[in-house]
C-alpha positions as CSV (number, residue, x, y, z in Angstrom):
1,X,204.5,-3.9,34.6
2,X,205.1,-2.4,31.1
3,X,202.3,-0.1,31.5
4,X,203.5,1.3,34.7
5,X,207.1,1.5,33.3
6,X,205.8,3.4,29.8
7,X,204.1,5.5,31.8
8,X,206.8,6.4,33.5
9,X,208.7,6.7,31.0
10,X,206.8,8.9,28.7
11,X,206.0,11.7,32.0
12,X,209.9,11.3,32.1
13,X,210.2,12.5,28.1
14,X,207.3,14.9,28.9
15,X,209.0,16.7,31.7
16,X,212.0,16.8,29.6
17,X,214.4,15.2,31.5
18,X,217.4,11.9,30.9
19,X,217.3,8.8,32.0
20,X,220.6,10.0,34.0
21,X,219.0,12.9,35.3
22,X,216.3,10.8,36.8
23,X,218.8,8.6,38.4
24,X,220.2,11.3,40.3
25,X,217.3,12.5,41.4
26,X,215.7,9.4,42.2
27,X,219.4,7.9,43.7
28,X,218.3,4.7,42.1
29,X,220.8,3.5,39.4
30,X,220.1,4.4,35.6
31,X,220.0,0.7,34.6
32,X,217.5,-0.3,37.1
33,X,215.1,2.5,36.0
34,X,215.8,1.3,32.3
35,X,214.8,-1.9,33.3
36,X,211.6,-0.3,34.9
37,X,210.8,2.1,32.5
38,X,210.7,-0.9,29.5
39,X,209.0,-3.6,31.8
40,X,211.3,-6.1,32.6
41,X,211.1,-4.3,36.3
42,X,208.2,-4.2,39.0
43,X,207.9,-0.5,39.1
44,X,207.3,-0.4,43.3
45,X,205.3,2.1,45.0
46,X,208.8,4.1,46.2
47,X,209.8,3.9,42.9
48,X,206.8,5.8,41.2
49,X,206.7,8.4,44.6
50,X,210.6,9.2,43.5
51,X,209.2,10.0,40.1
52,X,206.2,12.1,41.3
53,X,208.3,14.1,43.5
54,X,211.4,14.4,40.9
55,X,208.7,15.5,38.1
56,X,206.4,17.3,40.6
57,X,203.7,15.8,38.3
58,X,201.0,12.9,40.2
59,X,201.3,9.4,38.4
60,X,199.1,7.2,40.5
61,X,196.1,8.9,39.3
62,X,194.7,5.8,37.6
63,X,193.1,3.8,40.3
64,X,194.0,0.3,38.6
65,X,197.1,1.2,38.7
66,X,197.0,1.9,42.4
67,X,195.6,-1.7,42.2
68,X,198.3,-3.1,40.9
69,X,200.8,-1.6,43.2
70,X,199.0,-2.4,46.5
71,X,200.0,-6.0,45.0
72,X,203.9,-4.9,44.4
73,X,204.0,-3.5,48.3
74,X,204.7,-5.0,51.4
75,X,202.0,-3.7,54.2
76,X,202.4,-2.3,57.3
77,X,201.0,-5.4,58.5
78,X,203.6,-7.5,57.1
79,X,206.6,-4.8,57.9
80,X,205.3,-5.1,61.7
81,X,205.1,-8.8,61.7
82,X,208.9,-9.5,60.7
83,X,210.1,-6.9,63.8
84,X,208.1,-8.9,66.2
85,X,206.6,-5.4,68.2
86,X,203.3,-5.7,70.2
87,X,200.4,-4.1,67.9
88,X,199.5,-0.2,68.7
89,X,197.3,2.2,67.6
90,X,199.4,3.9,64.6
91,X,199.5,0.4,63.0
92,X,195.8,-0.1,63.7
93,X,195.1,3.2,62.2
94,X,197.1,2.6,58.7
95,X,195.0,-0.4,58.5
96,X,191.8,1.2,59.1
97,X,193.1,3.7,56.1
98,X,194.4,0.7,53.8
99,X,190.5,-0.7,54.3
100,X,189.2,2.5,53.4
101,X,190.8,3.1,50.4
102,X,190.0,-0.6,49.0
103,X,186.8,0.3,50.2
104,X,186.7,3.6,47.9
105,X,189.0,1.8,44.8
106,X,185.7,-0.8,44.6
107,X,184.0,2.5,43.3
108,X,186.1,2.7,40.1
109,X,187.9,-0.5,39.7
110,X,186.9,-3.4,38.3
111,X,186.7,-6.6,40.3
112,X,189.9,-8.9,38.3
113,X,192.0,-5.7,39.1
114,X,190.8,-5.2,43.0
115,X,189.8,-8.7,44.7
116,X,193.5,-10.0,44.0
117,X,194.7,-7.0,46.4
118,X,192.1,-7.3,48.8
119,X,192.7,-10.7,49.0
120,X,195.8,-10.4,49.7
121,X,195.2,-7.7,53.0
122,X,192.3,-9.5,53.8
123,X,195.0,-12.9,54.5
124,X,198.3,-10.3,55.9
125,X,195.3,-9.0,58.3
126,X,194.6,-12.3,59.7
127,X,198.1,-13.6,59.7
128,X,198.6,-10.1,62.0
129,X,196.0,-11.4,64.2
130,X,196.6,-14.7,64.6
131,X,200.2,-14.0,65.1
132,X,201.1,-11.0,67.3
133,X,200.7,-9.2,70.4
134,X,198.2,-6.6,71.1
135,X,196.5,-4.9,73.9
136,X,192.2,-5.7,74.1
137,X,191.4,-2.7,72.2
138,X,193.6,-2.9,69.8
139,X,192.6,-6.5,69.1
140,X,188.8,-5.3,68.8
141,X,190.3,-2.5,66.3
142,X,192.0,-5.1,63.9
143,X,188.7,-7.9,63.9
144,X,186.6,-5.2,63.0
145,X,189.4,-4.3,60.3
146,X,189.4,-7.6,59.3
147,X,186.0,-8.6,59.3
148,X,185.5,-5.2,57.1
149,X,188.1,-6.4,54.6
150,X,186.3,-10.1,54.7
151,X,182.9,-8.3,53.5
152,X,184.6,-6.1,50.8
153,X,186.4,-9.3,49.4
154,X,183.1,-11.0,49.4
155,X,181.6,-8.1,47.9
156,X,184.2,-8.1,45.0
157,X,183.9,-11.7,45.0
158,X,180.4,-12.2,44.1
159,X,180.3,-9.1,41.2
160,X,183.0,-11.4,39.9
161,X,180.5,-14.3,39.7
162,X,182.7,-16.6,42.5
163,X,179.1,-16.8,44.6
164,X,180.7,-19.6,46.4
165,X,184.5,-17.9,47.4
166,X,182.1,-15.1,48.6
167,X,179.8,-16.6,51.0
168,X,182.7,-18.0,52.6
169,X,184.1,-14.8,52.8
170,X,181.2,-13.3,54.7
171,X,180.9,-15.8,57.2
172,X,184.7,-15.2,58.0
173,X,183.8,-12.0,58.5
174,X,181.0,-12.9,60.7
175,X,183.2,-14.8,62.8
176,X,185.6,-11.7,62.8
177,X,183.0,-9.4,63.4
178,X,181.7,-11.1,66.8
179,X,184.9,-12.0,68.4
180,X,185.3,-8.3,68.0
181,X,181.9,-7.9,69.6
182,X,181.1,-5.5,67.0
183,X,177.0,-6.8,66.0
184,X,176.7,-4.1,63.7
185,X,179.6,-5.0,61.5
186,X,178.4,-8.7,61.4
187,X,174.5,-7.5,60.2
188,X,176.5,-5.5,57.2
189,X,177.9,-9.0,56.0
190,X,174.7,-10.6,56.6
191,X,173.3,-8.7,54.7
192,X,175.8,-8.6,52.0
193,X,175.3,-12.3,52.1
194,X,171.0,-11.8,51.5
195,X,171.9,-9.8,48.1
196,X,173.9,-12.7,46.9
197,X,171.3,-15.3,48.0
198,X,168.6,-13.1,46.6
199,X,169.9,-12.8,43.3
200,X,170.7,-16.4,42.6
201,X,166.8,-17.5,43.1
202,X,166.2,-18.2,46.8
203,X,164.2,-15.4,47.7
204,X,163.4,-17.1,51.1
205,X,166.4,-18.2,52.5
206,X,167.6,-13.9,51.5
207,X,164.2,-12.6,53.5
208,X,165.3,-14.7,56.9
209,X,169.3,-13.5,56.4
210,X,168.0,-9.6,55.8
211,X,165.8,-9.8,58.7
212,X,168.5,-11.9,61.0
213,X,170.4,-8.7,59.8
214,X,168.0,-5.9,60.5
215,X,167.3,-8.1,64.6
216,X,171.0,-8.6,65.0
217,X,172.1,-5.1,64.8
218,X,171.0,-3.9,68.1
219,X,172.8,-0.5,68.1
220,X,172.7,0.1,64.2
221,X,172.6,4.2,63.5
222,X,170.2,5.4,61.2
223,X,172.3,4.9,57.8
224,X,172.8,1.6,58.6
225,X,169.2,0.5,59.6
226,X,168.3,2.1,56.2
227,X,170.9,0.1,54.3
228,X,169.6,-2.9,56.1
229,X,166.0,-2.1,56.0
230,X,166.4,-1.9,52.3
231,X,167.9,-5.7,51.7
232,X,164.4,-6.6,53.6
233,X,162.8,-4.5,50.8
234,X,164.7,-6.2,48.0
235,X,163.6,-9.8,49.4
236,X,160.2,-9.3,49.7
237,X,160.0,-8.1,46.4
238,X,161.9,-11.1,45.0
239,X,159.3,-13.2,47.0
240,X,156.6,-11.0,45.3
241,X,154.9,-9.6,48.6
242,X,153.9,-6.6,47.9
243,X,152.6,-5.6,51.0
244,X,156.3,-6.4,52.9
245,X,158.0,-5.0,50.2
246,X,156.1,-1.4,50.7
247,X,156.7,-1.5,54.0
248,X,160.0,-2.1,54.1
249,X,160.3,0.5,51.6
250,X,158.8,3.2,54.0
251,X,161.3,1.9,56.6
252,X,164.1,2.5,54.9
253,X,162.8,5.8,54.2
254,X,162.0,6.5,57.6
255,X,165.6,5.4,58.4
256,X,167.3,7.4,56.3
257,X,165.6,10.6,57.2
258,X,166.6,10.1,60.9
259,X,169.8,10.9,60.0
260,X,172.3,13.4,61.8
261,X,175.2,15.0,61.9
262,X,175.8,14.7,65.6
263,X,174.7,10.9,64.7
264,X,178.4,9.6,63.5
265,X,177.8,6.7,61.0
266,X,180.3,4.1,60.2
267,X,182.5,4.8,56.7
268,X,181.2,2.0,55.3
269,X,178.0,3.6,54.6
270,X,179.2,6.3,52.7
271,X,177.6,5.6,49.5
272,X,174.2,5.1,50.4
273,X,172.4,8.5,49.7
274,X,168.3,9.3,48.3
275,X,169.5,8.7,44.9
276,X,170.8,4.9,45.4
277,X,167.2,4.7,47.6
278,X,165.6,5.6,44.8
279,X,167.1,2.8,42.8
280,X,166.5,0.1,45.0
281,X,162.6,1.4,45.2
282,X,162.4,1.2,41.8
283,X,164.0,-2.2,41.0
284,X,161.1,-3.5,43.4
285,X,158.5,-1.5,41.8
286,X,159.7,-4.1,38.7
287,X,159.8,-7.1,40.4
288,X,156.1,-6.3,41.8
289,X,155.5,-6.1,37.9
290,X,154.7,-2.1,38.1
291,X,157.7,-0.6,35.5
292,X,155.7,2.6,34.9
293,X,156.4,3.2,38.8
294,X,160.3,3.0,38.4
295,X,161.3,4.4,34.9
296,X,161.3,8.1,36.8
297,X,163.3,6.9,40.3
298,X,165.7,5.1,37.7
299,X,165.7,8.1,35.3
300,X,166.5,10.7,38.1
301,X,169.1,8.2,40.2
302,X,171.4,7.8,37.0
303,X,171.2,11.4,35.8
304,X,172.8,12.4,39.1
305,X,175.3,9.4,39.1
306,X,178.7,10.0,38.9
307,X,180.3,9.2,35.5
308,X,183.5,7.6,36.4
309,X,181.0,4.8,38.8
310,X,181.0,3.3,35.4
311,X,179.9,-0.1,37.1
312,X,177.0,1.0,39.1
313,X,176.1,3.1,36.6
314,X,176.1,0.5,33.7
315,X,173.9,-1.9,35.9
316,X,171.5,1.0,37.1
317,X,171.0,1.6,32.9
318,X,170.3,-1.6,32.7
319,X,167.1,-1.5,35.1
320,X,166.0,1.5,33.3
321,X,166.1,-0.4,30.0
322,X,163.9,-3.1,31.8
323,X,161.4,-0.6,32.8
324,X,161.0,0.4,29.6
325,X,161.3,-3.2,27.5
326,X,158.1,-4.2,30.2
327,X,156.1,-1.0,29.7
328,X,156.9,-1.8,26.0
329,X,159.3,1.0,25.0
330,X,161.2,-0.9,23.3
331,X,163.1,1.6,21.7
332,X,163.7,3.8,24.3
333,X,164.9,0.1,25.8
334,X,167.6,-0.2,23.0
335,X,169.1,2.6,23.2
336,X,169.4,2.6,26.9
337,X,171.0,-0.4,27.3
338,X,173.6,0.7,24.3
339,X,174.3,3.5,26.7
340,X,174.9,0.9,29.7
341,X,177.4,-1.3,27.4
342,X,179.2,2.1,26.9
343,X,179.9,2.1,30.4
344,X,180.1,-1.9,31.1
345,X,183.3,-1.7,28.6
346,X,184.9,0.5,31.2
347,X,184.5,-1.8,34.4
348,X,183.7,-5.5,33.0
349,X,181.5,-7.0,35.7
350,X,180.0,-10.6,35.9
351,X,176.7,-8.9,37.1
352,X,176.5,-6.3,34.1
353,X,177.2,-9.2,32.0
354,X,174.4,-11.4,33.2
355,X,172.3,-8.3,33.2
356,X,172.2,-7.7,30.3
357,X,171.7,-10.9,29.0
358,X,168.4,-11.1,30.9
359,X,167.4,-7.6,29.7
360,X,168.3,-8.5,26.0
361,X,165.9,-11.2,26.4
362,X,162.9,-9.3,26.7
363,X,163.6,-7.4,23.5
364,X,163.7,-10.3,21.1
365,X,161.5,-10.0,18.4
366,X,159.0,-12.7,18.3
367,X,158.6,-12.9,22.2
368,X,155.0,-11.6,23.6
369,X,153.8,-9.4,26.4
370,X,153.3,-12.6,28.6
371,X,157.1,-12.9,28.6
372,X,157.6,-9.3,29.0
373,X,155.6,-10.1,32.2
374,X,157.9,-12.4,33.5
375,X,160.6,-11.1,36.1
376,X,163.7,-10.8,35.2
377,X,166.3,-12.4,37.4
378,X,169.4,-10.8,38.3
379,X,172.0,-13.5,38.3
């Protein structure tokens, strides 16, 4: 709250104007925005819009701080519960927005900041559900909505390290996603589900989710087969098959370039494009034990990343520093994973963190090439 309020406070000072100027601009009463302004007030999302538009200046640039007030802010959801009105479209469509901007703040916003807010949609979306009135389609609107918000909490949830709290999150929005009859929805948090399982050492138990995943989505577009495909790519190479994992890594390719712009893909898919391919080819090429194959997929994938992704791009560092340490740069290893914690600093994230514990690893003195052999886990 006292951040919001000093920042508030010092655009305020900036633009030149009193505290009972403000107040008569704003119609709020000078001792409530004092009270605001020095943090002993939740600064609510009406209140900062009165500011914006008295200043003419934007003040919700910072996406944790957009965070923060999705917590301070009754939803639409709730609003409609408390009149007791059947469901309708326009509330169905301010959902799908409010899933789609959580779904964009993940990009730039740490996981402490965001799960607590999408948490709490993720439980006013199934209280709406459980609890009101709605024609068919409508319903089929808010279980996809929810089951979405059920696999971006379980997303958030596992980068936070709760691997647990997020597998229970993806099955709820399994069971979501096929009461909505939507199969495609339930193969993304399947598949969601096969990273996690992949990445805390049962390879197997991943390979039968991805390809339940991959089966189950009978009328997957091309985007989404590739984003699939490539969780079957990512097993296989945990479960060192070399052969599968090539393969898979040609299907995803072949995916992808089916693409088409009379083709309309889910949102959800938005960020998967050649560079995060590239990526996820590489990291295999390094669990198959060939690093020389991914240093220039890596290289290229973070040179194009954008900056402020400073999550993704930490952890994509941290490959590249891999595929140096086990090709035996170890300088150029260094002072690549230097670069990552640069980034890490900016978006704290259980994954970075165990990352680059397990690259650190390979570059202690005293440790041969036999260990520099060794996989890596991600944890």
């Amino acid at each position: 709250m006292s951040e919001l309020g000093a920042a508030l406070r010092a655009a305020r000072n900036a633009a030149g104007m009193s505290l009972a100027r403000m107040s008569k601009a704003t119609h709020y009463s000078e001792p409530y925005l004092s009270r605001i302004e020095n943090g002993l007030r939740a600064a609510k999302p009406d209140v900062v819009t009165a500011y914006e538009d008295a200043l003419g200046v934007p003040l919700r640039s910072d996406p944790v701080r957009r965070a923060h007030e999705w917590l301070l802010a009754d939803s639409p959801m709730v609003e409609h519960r408390r009149s007791g009105r059947q469901v309708g479209k326009s509330l169905a469509d301010k959902l799908d927005a409010r899933v789609i901007e959580l779904r964009h703040l993940d990009d730039v916003v740490g996981s402490a900041d965001l799960l607590p807010a999408i948490e709490k949609e993720l439980t006013e979306a199934r209280a709406l559900v459980r609890t009101s009135t709605f024609a068919e389609p409508i319903g089929r609107r808010l279980l996809t909505a929810t089951g979405e918000l059920a696999q971006l909490a379980g997303w958030v949830a596992s980068d936070a390290g709760k691997h647990a709290d997020a597998e229970r999150k993806y099955l709820g929005g399994v069971d979501a996603a096929e009461e909505a009859g939507n199969s495609t929805l339930a193969a993304q948090l399947f598949w969601s589900l096969s990273y996690q399982v992949a990445n805390i050492g049962k390879p197997q138990d991943a390979l039968l989710l991805a390809r339940s995943a991959v089966k189950g989505a009978r009328e997957a577009t091309p985007v989404v087969r590739a984003l699939l495909l490539e969780r079957v790519a990512w097993a296989n190479a945990r479960t060192r098959d070399q052969d599968a994992t090539r393969r898979a890594l040609d299907a995803v390719d072949d995916a992808y370039e089916a693409r088409s712009a009379d083709i309309e893909e889910p949102e959800w898919v938005y960020w998967l494009n050649r560079s995060e391919i590239d990526v996820m080819a590489g990291r295999c090429m390094i669990e198959l034990g060939d690093p020389a194959k991914a240093e220039p997929l890596l290289s290229k994938a973070v040179a194009t990343y954008p900056e402020e992704h400073s999550r993704e791009v930490a952890l994509y560092l941290s490959f590249l520093a891999e595929s140096y340490a086990r090709t035996g740069a170890f300088d150029a290893a260094k002072a690549t994973l230097d670069q990552a914690a640069s980034f890490a600093e900016r978006m704290p994230s259980a994954r970075t963190d165990d990352r680059f514990t397990a690259v650190r690893e390979l570059l202690q003195p005293g440790l041969g090439r036999e260990r520099i052999s060794e996989p890596v886990f991600e944890q």
